[in-house]
C-alpha positions in Angstrom: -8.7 -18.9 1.0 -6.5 -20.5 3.1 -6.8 -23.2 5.3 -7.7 -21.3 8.5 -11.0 -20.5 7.7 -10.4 -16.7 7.3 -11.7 -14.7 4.6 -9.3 -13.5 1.7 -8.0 -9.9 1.9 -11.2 -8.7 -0.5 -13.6 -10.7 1.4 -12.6 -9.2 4.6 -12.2 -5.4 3.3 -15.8 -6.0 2.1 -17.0 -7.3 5.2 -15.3 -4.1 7.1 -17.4 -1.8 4.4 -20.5 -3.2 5.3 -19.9 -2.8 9.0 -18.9 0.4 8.4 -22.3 1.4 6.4 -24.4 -0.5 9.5 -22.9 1.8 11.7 -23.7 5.3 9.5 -27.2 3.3 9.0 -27.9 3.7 13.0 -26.6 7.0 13.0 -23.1 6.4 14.3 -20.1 8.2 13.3 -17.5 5.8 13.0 -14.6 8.4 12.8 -15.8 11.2 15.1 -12.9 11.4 17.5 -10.2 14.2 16.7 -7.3 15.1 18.6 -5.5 18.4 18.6 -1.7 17.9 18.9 0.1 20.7 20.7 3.8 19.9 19.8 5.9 17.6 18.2 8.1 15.2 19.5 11.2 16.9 18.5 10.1 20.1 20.2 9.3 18.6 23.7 12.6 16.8 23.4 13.9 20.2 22.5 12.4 22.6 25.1 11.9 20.0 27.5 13.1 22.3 30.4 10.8 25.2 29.5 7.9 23.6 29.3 8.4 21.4 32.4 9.0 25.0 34.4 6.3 26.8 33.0 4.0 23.8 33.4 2.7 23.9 29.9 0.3 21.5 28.9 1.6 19.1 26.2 -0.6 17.0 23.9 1.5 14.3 21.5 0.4 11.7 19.1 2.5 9.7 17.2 3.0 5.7 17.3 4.6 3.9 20.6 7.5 1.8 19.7 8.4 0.7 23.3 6.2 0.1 26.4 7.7 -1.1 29.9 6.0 -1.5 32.7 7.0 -1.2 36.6 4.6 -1.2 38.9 2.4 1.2 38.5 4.2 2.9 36.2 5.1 3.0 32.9 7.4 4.4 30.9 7.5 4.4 27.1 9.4 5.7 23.7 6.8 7.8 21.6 7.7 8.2 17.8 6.1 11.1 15.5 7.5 12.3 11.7 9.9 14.6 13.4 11.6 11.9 15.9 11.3 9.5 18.6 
């Protein structure tokens, strides 16, 4: 344990497990939210034209890499498996 106070890395993953089973206890699904992707980032980089025309709906997940503010607004850089 170090000097911190904070549990070791088995101590805290068994901590989180018994959280987790408190919650299924009370009858809450821990994981219940899903997300349907639409396209990946390398095909809205791709047909970034069409879509934008046709007004297509566009649903992405991946990971944000880069977040700036202005304003606002924001603008950001969204990475997937098939590109950034």
């Amino acid at each position: 344990m170090s000097g911190t106070g904070a549990p070791s890395g088995g101590q805290e993953r068994e901590q989180r497990a018994l959280k987790l089973e408190r919650l299924r206890s009370l009858g809450i699904v821990p994981y219940a939210y899903s997300f349907r992707r639409t396209h990946a980032v390398a095909e809205v980089v791709r047909d970034e034209a069409s879509l934008a025309a046709a007004g297509a709906p566009v649903s992405l997940a991946g990971r944000i890499m880069a977040l700036r503010g202005h304003g606002h607004t924001a603008f950001g850089h969204l990475k997937d498996a098939t590109g950034r």
